[in-house]
PDB file of N, CA, C, O and CB in Angstrom:
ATOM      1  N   UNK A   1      13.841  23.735   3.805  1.00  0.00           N
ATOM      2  CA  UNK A   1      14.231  22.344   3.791  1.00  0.00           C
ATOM      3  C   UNK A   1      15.477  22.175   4.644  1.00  0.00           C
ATOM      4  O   UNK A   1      16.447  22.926   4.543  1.00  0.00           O
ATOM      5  CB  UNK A   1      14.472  21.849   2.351  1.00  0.00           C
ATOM      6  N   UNK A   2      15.393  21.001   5.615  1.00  0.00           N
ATOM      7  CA  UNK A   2      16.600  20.888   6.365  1.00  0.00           C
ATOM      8  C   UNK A   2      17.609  19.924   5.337  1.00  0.00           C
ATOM      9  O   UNK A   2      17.321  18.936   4.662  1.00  0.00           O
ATOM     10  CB  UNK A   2      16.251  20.181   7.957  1.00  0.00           C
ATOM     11  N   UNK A   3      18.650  20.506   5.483  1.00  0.00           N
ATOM     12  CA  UNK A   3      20.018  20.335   4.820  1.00  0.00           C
ATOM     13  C   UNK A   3      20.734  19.363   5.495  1.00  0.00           C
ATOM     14  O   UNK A   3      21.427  19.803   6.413  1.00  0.00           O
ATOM     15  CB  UNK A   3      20.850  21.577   4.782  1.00  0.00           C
ATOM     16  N   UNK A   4      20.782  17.761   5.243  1.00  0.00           N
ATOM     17  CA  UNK A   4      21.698  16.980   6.071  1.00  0.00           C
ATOM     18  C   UNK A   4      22.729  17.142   5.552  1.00  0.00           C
ATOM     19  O   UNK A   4      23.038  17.435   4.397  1.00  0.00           O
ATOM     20  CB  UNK A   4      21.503  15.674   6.268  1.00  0.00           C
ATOM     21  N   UNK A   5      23.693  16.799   7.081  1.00  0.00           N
ATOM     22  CA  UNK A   5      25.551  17.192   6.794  1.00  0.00           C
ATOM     23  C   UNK A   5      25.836  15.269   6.318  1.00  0.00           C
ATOM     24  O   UNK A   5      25.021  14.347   6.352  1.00  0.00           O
ATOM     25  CB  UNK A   5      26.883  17.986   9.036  1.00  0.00           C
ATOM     26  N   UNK A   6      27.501  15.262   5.857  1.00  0.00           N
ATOM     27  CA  UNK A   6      27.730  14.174   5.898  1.00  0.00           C
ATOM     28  C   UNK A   6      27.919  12.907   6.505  1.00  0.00           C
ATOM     29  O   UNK A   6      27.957  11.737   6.125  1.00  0.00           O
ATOM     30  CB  UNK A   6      28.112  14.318   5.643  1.00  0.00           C
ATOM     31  N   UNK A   7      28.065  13.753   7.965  1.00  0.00           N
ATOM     32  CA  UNK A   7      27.995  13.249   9.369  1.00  0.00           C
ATOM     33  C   UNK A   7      26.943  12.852   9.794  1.00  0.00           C
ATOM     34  O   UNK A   7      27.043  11.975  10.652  1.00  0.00           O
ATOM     35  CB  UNK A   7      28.324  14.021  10.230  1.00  0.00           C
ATOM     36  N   UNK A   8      25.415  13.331   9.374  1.00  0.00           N
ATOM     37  CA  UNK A   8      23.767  13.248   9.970  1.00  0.00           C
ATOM     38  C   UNK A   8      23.856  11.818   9.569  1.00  0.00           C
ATOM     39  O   UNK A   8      23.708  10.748  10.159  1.00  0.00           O
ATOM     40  CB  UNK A   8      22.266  14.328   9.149  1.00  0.00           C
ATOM     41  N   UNK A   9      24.191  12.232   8.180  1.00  0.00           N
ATOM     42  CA  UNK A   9      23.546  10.518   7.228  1.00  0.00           C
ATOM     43  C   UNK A   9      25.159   9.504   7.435  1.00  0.00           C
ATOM     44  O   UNK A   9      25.110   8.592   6.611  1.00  0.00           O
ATOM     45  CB  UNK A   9      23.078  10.911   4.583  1.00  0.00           C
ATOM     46  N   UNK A  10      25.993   9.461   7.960  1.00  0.00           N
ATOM     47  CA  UNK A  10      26.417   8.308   8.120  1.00  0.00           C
ATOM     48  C   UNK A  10      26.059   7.935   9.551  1.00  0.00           C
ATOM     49  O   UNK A  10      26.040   6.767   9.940  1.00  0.00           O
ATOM     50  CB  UNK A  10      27.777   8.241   7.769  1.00  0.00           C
ATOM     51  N   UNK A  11      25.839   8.758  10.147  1.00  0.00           N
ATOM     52  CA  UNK A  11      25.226   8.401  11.645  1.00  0.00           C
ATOM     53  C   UNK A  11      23.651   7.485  11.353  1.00  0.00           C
ATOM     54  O   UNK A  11      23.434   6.366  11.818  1.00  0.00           O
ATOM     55  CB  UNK A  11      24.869  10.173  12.653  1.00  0.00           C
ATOM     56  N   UNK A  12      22.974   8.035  10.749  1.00  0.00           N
ATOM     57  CA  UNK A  12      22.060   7.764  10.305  1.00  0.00           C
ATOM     58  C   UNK A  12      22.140   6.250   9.712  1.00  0.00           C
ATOM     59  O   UNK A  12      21.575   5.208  10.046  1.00  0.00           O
ATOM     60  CB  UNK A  12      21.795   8.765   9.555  1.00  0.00           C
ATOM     61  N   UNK A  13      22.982   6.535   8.797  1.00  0.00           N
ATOM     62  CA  UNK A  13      23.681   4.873   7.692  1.00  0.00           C
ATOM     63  C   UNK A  13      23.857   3.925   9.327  1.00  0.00           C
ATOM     64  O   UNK A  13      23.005   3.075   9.585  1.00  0.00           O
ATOM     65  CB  UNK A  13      26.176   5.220   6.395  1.00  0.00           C
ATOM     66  N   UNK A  14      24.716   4.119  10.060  1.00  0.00           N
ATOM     67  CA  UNK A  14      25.340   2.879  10.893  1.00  0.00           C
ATOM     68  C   UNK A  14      24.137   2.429  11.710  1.00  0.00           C
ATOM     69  O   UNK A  14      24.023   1.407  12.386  1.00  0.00           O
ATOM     70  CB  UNK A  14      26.716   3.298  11.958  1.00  0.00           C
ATOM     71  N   UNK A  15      23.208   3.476  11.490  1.00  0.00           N
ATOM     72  CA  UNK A  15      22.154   3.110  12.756  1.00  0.00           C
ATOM     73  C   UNK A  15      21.375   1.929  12.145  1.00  0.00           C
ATOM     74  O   UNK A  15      21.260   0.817  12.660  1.00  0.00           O
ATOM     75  CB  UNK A  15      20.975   4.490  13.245  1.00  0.00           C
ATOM     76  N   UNK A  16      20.830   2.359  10.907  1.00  0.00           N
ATOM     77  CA  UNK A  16      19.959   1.432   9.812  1.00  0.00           C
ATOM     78  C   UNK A  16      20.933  -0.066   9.996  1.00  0.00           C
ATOM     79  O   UNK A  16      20.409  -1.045  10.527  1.00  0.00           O
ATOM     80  CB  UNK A  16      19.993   2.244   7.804  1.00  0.00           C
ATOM     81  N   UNK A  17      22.300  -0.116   9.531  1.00  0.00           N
ATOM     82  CA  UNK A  17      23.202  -1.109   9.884  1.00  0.00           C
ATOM     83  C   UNK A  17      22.994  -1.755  10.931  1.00  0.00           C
ATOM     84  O   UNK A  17      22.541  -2.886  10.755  1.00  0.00           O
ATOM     85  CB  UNK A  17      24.300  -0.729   9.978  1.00  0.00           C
ATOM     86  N   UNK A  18      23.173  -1.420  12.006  1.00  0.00           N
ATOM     87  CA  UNK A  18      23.096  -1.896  13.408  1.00  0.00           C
ATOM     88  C   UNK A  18      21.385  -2.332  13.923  1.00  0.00           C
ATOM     89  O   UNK A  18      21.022  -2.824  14.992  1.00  0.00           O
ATOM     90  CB  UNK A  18      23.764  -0.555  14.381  1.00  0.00           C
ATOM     91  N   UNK A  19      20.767  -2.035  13.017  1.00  0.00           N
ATOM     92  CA  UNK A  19      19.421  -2.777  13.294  1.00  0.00           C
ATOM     93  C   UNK A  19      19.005  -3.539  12.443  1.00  0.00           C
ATOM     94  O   UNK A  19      18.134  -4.331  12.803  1.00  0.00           O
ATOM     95  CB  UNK A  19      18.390  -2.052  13.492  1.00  0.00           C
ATOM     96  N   UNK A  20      19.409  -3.570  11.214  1.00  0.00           N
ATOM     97  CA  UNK A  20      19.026  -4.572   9.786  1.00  0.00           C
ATOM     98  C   UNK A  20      20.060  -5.764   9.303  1.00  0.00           C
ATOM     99  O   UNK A  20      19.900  -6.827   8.703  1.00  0.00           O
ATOM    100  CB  UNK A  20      18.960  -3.528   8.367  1.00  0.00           C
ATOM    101  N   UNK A  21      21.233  -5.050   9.872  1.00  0.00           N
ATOM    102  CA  UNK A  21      22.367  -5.974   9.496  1.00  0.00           C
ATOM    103  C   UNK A  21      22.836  -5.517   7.804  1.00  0.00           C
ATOM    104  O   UNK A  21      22.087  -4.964   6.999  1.00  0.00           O
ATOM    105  CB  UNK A  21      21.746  -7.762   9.644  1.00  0.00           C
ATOM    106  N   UNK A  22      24.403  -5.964   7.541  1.00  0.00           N
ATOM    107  CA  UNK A  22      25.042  -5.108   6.705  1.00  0.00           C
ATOM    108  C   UNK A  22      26.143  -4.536   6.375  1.00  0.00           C
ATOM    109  O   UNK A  22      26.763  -4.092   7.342  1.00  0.00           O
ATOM    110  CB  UNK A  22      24.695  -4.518   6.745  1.00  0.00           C
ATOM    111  N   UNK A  23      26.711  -4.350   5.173  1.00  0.00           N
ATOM    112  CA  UNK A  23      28.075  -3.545   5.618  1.00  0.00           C
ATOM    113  C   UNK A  23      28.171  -2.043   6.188  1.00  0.00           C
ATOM    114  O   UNK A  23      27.718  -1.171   5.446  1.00  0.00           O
ATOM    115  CB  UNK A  23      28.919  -3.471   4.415  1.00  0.00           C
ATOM    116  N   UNK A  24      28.758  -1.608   7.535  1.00  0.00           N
ATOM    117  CA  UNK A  24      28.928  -0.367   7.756  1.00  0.00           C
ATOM    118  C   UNK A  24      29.857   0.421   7.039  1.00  0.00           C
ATOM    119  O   UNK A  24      30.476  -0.316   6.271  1.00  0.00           O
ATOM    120  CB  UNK A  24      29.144  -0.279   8.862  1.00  0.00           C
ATOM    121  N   UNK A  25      30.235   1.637   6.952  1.00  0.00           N
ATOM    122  CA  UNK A  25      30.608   2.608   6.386  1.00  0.00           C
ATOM    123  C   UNK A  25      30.272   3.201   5.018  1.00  0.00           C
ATOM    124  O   UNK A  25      29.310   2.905   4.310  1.00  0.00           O
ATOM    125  CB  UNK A  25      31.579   2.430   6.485  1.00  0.00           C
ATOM    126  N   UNK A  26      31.557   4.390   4.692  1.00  0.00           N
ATOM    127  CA  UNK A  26      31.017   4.855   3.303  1.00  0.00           C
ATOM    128  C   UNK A  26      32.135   4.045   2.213  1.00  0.00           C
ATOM    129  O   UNK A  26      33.280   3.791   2.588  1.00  0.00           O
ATOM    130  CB  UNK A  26      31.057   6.804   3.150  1.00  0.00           C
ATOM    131  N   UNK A  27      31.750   3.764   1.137  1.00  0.00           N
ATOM    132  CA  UNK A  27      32.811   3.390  -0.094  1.00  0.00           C
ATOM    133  C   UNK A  27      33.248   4.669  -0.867  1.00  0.00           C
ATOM    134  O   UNK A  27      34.164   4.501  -1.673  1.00  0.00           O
ATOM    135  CB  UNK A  27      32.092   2.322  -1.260  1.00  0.00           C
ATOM    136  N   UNK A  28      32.727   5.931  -0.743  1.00  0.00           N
ATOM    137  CA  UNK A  28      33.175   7.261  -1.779  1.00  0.00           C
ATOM    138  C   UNK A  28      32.553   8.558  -0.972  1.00  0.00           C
ATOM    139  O   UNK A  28      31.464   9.096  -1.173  1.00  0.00           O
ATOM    140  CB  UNK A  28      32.356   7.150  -3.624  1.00  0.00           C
ATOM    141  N   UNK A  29      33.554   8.903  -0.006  1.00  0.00           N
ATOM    142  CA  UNK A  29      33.119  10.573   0.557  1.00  0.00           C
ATOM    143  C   UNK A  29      32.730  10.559  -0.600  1.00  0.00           C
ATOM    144  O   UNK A  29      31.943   9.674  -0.934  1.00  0.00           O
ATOM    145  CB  UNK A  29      34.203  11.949   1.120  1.00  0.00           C
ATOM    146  N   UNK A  30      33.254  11.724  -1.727  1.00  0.00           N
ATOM    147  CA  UNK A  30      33.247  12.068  -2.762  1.00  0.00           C
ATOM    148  C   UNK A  30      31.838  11.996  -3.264  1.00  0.00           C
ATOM    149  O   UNK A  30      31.129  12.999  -3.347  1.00  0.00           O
ATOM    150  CB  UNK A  30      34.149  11.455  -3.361  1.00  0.00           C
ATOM    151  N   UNK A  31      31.377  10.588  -3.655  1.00  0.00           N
ATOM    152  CA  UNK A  31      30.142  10.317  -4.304  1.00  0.00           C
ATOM    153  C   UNK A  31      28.499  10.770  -3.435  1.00  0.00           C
ATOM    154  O   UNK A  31      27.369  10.781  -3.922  1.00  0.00           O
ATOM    155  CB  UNK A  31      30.294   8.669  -4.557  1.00  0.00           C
ATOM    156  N   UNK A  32      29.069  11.199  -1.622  1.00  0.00           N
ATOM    157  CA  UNK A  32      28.502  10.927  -0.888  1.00  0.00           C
ATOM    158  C   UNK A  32      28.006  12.526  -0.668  1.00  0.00           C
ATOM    159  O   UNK A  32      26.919  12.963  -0.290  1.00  0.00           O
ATOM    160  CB  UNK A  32      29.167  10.046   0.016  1.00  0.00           C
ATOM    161  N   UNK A  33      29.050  13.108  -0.996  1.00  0.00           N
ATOM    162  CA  UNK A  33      28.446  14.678  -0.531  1.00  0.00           C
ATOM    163  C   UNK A  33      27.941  15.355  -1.897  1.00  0.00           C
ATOM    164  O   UNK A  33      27.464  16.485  -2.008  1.00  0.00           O
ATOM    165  CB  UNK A  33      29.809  15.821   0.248  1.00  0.00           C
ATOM    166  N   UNK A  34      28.218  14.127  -3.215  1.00  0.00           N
ATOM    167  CA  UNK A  34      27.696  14.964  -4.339  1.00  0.00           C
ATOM    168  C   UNK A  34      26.660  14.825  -4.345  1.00  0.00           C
ATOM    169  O   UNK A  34      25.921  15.455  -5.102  1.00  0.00           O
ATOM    170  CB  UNK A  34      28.054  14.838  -5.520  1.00  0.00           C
ATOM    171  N   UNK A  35      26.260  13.964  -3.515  1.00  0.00           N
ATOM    172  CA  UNK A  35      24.571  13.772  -3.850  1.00  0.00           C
ATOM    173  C   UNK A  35      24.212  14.345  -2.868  1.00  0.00           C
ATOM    174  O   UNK A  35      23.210  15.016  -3.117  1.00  0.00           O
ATOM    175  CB  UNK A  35      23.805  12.316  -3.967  1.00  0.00           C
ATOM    176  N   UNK A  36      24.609  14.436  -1.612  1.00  0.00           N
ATOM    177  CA  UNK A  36      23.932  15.636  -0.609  1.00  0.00           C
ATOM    178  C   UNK A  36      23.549  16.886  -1.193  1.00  0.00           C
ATOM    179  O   UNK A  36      22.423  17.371  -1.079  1.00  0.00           O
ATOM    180  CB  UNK A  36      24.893  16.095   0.503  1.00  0.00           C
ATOM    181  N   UNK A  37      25.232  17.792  -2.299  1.00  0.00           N
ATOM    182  CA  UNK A  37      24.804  18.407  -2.175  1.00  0.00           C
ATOM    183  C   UNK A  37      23.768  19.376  -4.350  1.00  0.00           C
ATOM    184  O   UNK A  37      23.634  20.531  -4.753  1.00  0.00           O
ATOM    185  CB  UNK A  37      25.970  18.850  -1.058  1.00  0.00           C
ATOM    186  N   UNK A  38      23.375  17.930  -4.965  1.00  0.00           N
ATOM    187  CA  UNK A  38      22.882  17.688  -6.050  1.00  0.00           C
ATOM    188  C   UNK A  38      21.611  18.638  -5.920  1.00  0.00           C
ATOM    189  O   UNK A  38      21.662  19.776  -6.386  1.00  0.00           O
ATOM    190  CB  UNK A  38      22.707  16.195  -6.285  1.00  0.00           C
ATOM    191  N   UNK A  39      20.442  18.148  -5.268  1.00  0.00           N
ATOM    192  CA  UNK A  39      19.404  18.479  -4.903  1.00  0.00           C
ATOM    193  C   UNK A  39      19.470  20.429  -5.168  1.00  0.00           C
ATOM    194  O   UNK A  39      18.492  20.972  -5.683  1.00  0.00           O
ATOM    195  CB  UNK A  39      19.245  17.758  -3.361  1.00  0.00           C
ATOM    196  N   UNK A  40      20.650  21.234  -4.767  1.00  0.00           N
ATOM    197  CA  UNK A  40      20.849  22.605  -4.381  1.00  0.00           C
ATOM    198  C   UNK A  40      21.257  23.223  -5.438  1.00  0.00           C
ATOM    199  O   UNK A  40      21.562  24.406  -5.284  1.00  0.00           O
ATOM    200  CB  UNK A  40      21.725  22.834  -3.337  1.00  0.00           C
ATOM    201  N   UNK A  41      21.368  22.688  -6.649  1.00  0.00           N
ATOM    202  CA  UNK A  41      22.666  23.149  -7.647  1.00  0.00           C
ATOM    203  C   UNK A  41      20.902  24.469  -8.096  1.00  0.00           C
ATOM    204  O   UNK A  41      19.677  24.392  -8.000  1.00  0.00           O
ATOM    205  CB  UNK A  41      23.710  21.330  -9.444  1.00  0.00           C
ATOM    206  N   UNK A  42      21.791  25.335  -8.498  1.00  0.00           N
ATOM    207  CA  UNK A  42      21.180  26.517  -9.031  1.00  0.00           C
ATOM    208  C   UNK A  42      21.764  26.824 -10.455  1.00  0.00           C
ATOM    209  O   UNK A  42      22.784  26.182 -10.704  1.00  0.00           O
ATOM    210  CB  UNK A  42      21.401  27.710  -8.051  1.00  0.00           C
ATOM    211  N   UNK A  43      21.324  27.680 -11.449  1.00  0.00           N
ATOM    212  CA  UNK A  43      21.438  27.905 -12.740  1.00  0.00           C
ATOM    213  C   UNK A  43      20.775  29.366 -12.833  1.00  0.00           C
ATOM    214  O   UNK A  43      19.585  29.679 -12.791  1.00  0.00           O
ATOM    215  CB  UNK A  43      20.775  26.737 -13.606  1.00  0.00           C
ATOM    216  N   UNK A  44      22.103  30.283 -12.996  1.00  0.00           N
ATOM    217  CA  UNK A  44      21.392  31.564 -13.098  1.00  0.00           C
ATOM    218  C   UNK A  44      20.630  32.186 -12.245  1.00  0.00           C
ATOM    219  O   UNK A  44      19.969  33.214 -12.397  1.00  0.00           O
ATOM    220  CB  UNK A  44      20.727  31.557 -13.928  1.00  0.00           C
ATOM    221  N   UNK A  45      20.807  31.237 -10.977  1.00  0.00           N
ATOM    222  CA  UNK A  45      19.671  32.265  -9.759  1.00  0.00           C
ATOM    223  C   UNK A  45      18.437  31.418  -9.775  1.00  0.00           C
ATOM    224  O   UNK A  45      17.475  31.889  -9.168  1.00  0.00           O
ATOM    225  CB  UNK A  45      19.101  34.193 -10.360  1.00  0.00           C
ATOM    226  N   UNK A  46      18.272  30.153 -10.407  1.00  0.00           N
ATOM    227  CA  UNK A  46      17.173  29.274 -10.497  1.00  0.00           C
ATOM    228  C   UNK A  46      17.581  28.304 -10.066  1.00  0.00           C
ATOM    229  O   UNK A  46      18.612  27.660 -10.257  1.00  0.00           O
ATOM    230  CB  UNK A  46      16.599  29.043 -11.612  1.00  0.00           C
ATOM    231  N   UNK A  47      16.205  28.117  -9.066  1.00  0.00           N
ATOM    232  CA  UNK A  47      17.074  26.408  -8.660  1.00  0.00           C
ATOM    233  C   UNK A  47      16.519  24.861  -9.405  1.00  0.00           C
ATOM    234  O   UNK A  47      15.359  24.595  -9.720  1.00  0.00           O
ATOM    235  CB  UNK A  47      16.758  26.027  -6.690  1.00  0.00           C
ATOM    236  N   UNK A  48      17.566  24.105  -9.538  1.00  0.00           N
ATOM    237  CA  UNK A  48      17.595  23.110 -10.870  1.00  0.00           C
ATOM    238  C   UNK A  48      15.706  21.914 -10.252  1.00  0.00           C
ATOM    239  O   UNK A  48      14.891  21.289 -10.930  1.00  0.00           O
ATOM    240  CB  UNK A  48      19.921  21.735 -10.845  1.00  0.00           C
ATOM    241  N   UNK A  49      15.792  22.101  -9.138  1.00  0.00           N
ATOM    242  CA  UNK A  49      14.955  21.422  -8.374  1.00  0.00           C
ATOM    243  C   UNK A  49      14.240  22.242  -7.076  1.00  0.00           C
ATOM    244  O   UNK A  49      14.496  22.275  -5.872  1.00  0.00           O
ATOM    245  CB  UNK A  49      15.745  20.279  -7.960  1.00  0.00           C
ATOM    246  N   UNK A  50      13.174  22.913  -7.961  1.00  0.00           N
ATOM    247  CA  UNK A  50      12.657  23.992  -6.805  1.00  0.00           C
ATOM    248  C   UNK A  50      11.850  23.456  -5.638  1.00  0.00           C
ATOM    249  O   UNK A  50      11.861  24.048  -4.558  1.00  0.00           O
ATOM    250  CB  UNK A  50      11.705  25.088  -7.448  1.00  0.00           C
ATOM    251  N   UNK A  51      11.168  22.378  -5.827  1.00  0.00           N
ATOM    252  CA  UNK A  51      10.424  22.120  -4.673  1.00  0.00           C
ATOM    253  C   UNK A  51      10.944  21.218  -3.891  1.00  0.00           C
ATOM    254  O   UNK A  51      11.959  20.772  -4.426  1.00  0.00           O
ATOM    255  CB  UNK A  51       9.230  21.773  -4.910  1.00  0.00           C
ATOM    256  N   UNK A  52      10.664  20.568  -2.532  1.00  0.00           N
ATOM    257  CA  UNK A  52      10.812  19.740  -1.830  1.00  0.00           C
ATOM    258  C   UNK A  52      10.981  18.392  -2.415  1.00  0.00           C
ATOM    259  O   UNK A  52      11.922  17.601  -2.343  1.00  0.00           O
ATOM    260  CB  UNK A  52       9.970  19.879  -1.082  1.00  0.00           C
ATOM    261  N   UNK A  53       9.798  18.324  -3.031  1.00  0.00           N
ATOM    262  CA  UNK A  53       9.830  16.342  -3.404  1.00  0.00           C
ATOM    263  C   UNK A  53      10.479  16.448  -4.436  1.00  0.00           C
ATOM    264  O   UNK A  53      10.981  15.330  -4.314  1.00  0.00           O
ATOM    265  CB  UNK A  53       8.283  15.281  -3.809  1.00  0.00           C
ATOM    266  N   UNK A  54      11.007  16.893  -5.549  1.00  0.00           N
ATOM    267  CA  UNK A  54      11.856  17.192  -6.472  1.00  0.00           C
ATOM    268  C   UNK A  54      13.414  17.124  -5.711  1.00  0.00           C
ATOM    269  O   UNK A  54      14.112  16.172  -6.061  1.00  0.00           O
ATOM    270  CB  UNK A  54      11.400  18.611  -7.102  1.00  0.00           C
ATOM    271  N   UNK A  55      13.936  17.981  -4.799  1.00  0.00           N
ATOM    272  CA  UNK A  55      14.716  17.733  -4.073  1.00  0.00           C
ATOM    273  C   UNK A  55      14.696  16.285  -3.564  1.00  0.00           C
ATOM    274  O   UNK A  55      15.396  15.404  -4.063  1.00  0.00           O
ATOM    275  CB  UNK A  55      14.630  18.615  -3.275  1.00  0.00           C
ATOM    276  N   UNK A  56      14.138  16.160  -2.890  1.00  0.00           N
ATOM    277  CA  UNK A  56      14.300  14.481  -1.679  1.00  0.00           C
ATOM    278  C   UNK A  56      14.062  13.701  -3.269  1.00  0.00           C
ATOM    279  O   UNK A  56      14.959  12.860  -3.214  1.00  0.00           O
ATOM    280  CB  UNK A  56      12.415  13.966   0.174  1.00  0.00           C
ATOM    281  N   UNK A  57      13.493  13.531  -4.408  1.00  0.00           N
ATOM    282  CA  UNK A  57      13.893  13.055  -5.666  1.00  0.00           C
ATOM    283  C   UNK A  57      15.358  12.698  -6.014  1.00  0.00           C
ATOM    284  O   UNK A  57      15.923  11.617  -6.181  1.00  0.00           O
ATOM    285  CB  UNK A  57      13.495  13.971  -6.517  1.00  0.00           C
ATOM    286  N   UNK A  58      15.847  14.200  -6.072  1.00  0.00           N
ATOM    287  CA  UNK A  58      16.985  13.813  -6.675  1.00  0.00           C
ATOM    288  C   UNK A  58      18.090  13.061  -5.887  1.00  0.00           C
ATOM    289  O   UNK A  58      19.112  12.507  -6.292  1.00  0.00           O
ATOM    290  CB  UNK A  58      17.476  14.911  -7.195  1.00  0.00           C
ATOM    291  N   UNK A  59      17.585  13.204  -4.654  1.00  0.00           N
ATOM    292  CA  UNK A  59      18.796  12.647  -3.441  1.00  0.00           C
ATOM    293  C   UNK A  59      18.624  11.131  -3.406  1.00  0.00           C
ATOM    294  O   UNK A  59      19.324  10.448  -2.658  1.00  0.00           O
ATOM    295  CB  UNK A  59      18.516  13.295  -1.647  1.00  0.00           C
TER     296      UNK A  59
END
């Protein structure tokens, strides 16, 4: 699974902006990379969300 950085998806964010109309930027780094990086969290060597659509789920 490709791993977006925080940089992919606000690049990504301004683009959606700039064609739909909207407010640009982020309101919470913080809130922004926890959910990037949510999807990955492991437990004991297990991951909390093993497959793909489970992943892109939790994001």
């Amino acid at each position: 699974m490709i791993k977006l950085t925080k940089e992919q998806v606000v690049s990504i964010h301004s683009s959606l902006i700039k064609a739909s109309g909207g407010t640009d930027g982020v309101r919470d780094d913080g809130l922004l990379e926890s959910a990037l990086e949510s999807p990955f969290q492991t437990f004991d060597g297990h991951d909390f969300y093993p497959s793909i659509i489970q992943k892109a789920a939790r994001i």
